[in-house]
C-alpha positions in Angstrom: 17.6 -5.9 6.0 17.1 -7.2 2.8 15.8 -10.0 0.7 12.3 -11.1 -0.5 10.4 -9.0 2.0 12.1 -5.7 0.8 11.7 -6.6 -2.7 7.8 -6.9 -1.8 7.8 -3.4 0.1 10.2 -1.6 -2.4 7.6 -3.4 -5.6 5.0 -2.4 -3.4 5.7 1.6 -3.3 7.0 1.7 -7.2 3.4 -0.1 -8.4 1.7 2.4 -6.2 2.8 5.2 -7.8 2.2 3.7 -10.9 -0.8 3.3 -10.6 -1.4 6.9 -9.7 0.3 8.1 -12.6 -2.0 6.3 -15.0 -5.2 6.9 -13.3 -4.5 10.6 -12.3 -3.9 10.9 -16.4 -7.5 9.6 -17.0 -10.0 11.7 -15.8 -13.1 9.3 -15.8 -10.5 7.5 -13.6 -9.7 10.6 -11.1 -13.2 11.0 -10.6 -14.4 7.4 -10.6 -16.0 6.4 -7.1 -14.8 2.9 -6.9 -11.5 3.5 -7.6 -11.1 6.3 -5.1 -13.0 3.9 -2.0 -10.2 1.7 -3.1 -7.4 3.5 -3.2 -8.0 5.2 0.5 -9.1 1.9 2.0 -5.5 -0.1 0.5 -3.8 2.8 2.0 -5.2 2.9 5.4 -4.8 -0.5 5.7 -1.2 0.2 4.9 -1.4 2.6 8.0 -3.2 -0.1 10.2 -0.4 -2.6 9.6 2.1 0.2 10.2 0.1 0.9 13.4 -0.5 -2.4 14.2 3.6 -3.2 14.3 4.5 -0.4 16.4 4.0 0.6 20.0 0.4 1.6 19.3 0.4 4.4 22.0 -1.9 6.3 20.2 -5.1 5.3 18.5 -5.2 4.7 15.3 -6.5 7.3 13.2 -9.2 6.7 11.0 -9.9 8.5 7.8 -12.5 8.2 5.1 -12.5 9.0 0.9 -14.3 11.5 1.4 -11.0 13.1 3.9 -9.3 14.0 0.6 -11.7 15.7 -2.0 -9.4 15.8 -4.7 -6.9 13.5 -6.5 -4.0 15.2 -5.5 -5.0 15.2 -1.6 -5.4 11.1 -2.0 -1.8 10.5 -3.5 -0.5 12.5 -1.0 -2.5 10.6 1.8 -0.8 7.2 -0.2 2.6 8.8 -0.3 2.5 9.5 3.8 1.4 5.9 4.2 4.8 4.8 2.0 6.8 7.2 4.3 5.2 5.2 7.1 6.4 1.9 5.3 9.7 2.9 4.9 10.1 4.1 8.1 8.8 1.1 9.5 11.2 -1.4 7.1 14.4 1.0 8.6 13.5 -0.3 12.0 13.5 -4.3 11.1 15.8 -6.6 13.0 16.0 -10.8 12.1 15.0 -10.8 15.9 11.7 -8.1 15.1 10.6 -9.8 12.3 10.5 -13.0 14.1 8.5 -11.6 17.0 4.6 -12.3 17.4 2.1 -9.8 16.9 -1.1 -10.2 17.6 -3.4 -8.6 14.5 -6.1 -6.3 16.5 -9.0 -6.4 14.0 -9.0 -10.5 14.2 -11.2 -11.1 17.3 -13.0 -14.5 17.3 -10.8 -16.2 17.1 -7.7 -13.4 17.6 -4.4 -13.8 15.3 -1.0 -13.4 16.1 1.4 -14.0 13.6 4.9 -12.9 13.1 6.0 -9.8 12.1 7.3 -10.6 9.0 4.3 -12.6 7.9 1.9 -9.1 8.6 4.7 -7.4 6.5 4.0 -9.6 3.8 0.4 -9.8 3.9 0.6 -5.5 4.0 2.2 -5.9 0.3 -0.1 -8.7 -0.6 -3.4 -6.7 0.2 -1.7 -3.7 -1.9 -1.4 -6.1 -4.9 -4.8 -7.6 -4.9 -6.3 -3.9 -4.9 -3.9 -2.5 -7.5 -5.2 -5.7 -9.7 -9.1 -4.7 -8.9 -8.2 -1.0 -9.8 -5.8 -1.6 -12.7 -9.2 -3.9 -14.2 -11.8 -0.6 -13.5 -9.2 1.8 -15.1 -9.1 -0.6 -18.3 -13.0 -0.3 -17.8 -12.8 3.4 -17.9 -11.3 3.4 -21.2 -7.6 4.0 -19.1 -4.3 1.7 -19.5 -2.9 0.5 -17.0 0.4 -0.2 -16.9 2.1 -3.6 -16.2 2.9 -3.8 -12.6 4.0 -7.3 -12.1 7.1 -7.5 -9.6 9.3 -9.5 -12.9 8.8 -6.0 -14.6 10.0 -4.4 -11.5 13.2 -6.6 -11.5 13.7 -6.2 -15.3 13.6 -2.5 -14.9 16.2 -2.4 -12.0 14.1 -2.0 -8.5 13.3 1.5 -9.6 11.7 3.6 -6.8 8.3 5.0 -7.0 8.1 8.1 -9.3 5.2 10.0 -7.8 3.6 12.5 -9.6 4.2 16.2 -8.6 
């Protein structure tokens, strides 16, 4: 597959991890609360969409911030949930991504939606998260670096370069 949808995925990992970078070199940031509630919950929601899309014949598994006391045990928890992405994206026909999936946490009314749109809303829930944390890291006294997907393009489509 290719077009806009992997450019949003492939954006997606490389902001991720560039985020990480800049916040696990700024300890107030490591450390800060808000920032770690937010970084687990946009990557289990990652993992719900990934759930969501597949056969789901096993229940989901939940996890909480508190699940991964340090830093180091949260970007790992993010980088499993990129492998999950990736995996996912390998998988993608024209005919997949057309098919209707119905969203299990919508209930009153329910959604279904196609498979490409709940692809595209996984990256859009990533970017409005990495905003909210790339604001509390400049809060922290931190820089964050520029993650917009134009700066992704210029640079060439790098991959992610998690720490480690």
């Amino acid at each position: 597959m290719s077009g806009l949808l992997d450019d949003l995925i492939g954006h997606q990992a490389w902001a991720d991890a560039a985020l990480f970078d800049a916040i696990g070199r700024h300890a107030p940031a490591r450390i800060d609360r808000v920032i770690r509630e937010r970084l687990h919950h946009l990557h289990i929601v990652q993992r719900s969409f990934m759930w969501s899309l597949g056969d789901r014949a096993t229940a989901f598994e939940f996890s909480a911030p508190e699940d991964f006391p340090e830093f180091q045990d949260l970007e790992r928890f993010a980088r499993g949930s990129h492998a999950m992405v990736d995996a996912f994206m390998d998988t993608l026909t024209p005919e997949r991504l057309a098919a209707p999936v119905q969203i299990p946490w919508f209930k009153d009314p329910p959604l279904t939606i196609r498979v490409d749109e709940a692809v595209t809303q996984c990256a859009m829930h990533s970017q409005w998260h990495r905003a909210q944390n790339a604001t509390r890291l400049r809060e922290l006294g931190g820089v964050p670096p520029t993650l917009d997907l134009i700066v992704w393009y210029w640079k060439g489509r790098p991959a992610p370069d998690w720490r480690e």
